[in-house]
C-alpha positions as CSV (number, residue, x, y, z in Angstrom):
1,X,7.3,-2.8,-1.5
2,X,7.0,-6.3,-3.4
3,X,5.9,-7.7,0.3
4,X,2.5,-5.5,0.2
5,X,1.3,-6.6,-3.4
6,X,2.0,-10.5,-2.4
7,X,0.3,-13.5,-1.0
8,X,1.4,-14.1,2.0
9,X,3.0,-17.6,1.4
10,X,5.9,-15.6,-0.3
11,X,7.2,-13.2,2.9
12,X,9.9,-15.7,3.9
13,X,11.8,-12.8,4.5
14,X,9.4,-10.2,6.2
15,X,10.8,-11.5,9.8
16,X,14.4,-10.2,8.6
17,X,13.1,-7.0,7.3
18,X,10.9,-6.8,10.2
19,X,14.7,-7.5,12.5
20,X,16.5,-4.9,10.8
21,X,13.9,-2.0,11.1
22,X,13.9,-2.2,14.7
23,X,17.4,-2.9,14.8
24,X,18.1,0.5,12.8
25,X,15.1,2.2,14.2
26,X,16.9,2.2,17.6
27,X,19.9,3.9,15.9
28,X,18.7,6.1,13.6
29,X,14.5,6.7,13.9
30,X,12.8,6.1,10.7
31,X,15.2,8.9,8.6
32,X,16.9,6.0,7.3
33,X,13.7,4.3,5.5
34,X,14.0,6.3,2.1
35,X,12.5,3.7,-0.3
36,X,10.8,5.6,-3.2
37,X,10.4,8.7,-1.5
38,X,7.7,6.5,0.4
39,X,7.0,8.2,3.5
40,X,9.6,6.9,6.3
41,X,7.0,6.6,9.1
42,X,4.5,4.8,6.6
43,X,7.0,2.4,5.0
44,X,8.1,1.5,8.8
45,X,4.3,0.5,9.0
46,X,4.5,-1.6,5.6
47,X,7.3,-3.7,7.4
48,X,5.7,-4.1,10.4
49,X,2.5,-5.4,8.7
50,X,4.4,-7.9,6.5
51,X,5.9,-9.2,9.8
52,X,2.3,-9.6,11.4
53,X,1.2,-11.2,7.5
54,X,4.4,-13.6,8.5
55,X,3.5,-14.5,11.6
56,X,-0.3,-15.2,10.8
57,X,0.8,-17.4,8.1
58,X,3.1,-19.4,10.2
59,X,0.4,-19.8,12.8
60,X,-1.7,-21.6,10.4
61,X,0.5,-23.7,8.8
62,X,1.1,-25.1,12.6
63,X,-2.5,-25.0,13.7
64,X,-1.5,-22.5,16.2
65,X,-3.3,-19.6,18.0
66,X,-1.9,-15.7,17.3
67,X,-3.0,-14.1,20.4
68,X,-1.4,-11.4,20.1
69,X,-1.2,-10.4,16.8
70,X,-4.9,-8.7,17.0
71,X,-3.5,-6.2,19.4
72,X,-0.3,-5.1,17.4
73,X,-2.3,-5.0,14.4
74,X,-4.7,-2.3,16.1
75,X,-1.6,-0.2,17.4
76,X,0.2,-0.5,13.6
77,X,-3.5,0.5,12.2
78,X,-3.1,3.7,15.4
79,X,0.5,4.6,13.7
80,X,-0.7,5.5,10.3
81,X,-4.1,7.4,11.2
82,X,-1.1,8.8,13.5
83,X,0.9,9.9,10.7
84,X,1.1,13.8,9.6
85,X,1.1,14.5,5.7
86,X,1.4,18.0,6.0
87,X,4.5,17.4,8.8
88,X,6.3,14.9,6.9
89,X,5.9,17.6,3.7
90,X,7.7,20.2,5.7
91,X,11.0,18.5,5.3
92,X,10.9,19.0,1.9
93,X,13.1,21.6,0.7
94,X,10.1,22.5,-2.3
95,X,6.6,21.9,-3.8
96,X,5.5,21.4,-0.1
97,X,1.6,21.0,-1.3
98,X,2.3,17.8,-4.0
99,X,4.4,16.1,-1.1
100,X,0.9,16.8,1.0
101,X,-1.2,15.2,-1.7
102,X,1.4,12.7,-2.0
103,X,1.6,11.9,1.8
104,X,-2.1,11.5,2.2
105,X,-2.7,9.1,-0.8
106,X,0.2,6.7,0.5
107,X,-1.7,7.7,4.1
108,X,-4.9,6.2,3.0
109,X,-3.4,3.4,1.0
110,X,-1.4,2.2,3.9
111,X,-4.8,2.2,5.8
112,X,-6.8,0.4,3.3
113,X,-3.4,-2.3,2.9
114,X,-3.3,-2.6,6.8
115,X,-7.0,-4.0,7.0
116,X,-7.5,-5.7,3.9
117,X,-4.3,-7.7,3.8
118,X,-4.9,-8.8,7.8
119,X,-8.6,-9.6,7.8
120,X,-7.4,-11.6,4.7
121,X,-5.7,-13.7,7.5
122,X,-8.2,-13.3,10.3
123,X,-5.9,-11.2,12.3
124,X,-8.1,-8.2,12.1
125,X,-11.8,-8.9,12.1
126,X,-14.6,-8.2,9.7
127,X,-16.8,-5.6,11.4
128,X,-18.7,-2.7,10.0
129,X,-16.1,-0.3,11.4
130,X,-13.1,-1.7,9.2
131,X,-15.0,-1.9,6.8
132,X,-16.6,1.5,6.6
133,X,-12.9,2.7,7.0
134,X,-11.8,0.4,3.9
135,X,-14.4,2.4,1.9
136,X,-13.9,6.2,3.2
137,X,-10.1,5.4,2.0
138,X,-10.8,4.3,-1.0
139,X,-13.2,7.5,-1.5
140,X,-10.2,9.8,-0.7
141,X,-7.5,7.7,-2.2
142,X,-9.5,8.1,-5.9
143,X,-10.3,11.6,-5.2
144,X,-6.4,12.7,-4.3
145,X,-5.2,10.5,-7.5
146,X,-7.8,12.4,-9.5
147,X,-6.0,15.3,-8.9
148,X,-2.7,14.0,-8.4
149,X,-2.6,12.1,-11.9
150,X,-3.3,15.4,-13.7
151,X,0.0,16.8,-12.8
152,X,3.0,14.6,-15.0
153,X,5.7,15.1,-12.0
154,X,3.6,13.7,-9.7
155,X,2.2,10.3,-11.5
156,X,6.0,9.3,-10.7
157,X,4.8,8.5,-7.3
158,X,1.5,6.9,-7.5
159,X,1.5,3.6,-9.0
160,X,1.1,2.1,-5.7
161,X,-1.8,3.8,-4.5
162,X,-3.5,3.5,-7.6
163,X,-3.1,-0.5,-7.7
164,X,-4.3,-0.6,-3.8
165,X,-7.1,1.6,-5.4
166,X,-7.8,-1.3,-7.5
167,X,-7.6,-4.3,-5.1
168,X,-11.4,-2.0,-3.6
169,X,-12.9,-2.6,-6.7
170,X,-14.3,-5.8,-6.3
171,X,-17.9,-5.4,-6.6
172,X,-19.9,-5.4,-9.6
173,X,-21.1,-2.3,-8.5
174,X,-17.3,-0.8,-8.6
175,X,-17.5,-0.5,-12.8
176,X,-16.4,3.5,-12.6
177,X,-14.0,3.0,-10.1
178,X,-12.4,-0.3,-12.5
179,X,-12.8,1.8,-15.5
180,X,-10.6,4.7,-13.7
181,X,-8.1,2.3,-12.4
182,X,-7.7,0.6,-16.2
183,X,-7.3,3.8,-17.8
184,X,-4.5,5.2,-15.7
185,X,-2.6,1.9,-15.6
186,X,-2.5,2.2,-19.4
187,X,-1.9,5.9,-19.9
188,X,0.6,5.3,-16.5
189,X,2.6,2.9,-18.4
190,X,2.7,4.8,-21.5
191,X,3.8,8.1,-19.8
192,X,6.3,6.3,-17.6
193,X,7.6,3.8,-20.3
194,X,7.2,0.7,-17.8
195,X,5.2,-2.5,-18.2
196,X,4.8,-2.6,-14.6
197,X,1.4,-0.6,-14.6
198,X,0.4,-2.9,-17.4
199,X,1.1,-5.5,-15.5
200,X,-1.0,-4.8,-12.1
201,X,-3.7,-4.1,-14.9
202,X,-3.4,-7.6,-15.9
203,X,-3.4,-8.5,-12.0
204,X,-6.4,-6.7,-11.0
205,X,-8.5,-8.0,-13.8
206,X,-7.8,-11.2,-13.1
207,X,-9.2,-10.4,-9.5
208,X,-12.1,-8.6,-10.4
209,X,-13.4,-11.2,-12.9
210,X,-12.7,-13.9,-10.4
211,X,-15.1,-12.9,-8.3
212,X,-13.4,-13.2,-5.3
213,X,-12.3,-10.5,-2.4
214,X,-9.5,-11.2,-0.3
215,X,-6.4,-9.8,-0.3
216,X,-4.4,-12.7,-0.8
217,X,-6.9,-14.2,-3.9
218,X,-5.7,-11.0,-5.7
219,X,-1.7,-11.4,-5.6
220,X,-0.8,-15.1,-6.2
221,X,2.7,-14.1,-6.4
222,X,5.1,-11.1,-5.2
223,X,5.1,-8.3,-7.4
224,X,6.6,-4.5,-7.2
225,X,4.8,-2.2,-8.4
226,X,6.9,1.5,-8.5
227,X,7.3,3.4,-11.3
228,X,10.2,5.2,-9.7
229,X,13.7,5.3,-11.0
230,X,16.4,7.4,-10.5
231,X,16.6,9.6,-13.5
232,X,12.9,10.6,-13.2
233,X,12.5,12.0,-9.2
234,X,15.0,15.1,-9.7
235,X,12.5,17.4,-9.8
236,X,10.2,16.0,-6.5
237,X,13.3,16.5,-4.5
């Protein structure tokens, strides 16, 4: 998780993760990728866009060419519009419609991650498609934390939607959507009793009041941002 909410200088270690998945992916399928009850199929994504993040930066750092990274980035972007909330929510024994709402904010987070954090690097382009896309997941991402955020069990689970939420609101213009994100990093914190929500609060601010936009201007480290801890998922399971 720490790779996604990271400049890209620090995945020294997204080629090994990247190694591993599709060494155990052979084995097993994705049922093996249970990190924070994030969605197997998604978090197989995550990794694979970290590896094209570690390639990119590679490239540049030896004035090289990455040919084909524009092409795996389009099929990775393919997998997650590809992915079923409401299929991946029937495997859960209960509570079938929170796993939905869950499934489609991480859905529309992974999206919004995908293209922000590789046209940061030039490996996906800046075109009026991507970005139109950027902004109708953001629109659904606030709308399903909205709801989701209203019920306690669930708030467990969206920290890191809410802080890709956050990395959209980097226009003036975006004042309701930064006053949303602030407020349910704070109360976040104080209902999970974790400083990391306070911390991407501190993160985000920074960005917005830099003025800047990219991906990589945002995170100038790697941080994790999960709320999730043992004691606390019980009743999601």
């Amino acid at each position: 998780m720490g790779d996604t909410t990271s400049h890209a200088s620090n995945l020294n270690t997204a080629h090994i993760h990247y190694q591993l998945l599709e060494f155990m992916s052979q084995r097993h399928g994705h049922a093996y990728l249970a990190v924070d009850r994030f969605p197997p199929g998604l978090f197989a994504q995550l990794i694979a866009i970290g590896h094209l993040r570690f390639r990119a930066t590679k490239a540049l750092k030896q004035s090289r060419g990455t040919e084909d990274t524009p092409h795996e980035a389009q099929n990775v972007l393919q997998n997650i519009h590809s992915f079923l909330p409401e299929l991946w929510a029937e495997s859960k024994p209960r509570s079938k419609a929170d796993w939905v709402l869950i499934g489609r904010a991480y859905q529309a987070a992974t999206i919004i991650y995908c293209i922000s954090s590789l046209q940061s690097l030039s490996v996906l382009p800046s075109t009026p498609t991507l970005r139109d896309s950027c902004l109708m997941q953001g629109e659904i991402v606030q709308n399903l934390l909205e709801e989701g955020l209203l019920v306690p069990k669930l708030r467990w689970f969206l920290l890191w939607p809410l802080v890709i939420l956050g990395t959209q609101a980097t226009s003036a213009n975006d004042t309701v959507r930064r006053v949303f994100v602030r407020d349910k990093l704070y109360e976040m914190s104080r209902f999970i009793g974790l400083s990391s929500p306070l911390v991407a609060k501190e993160v985000l601010e920074r960005f917005w009041a830099s003025g800047k936009t990219s991906w990589d201007d945002c995170f100038d480290k790697q941080y994790v941002f999960t709320s999730l801890i043992a004691l606390n998922v019980g009743s999601q399971s």
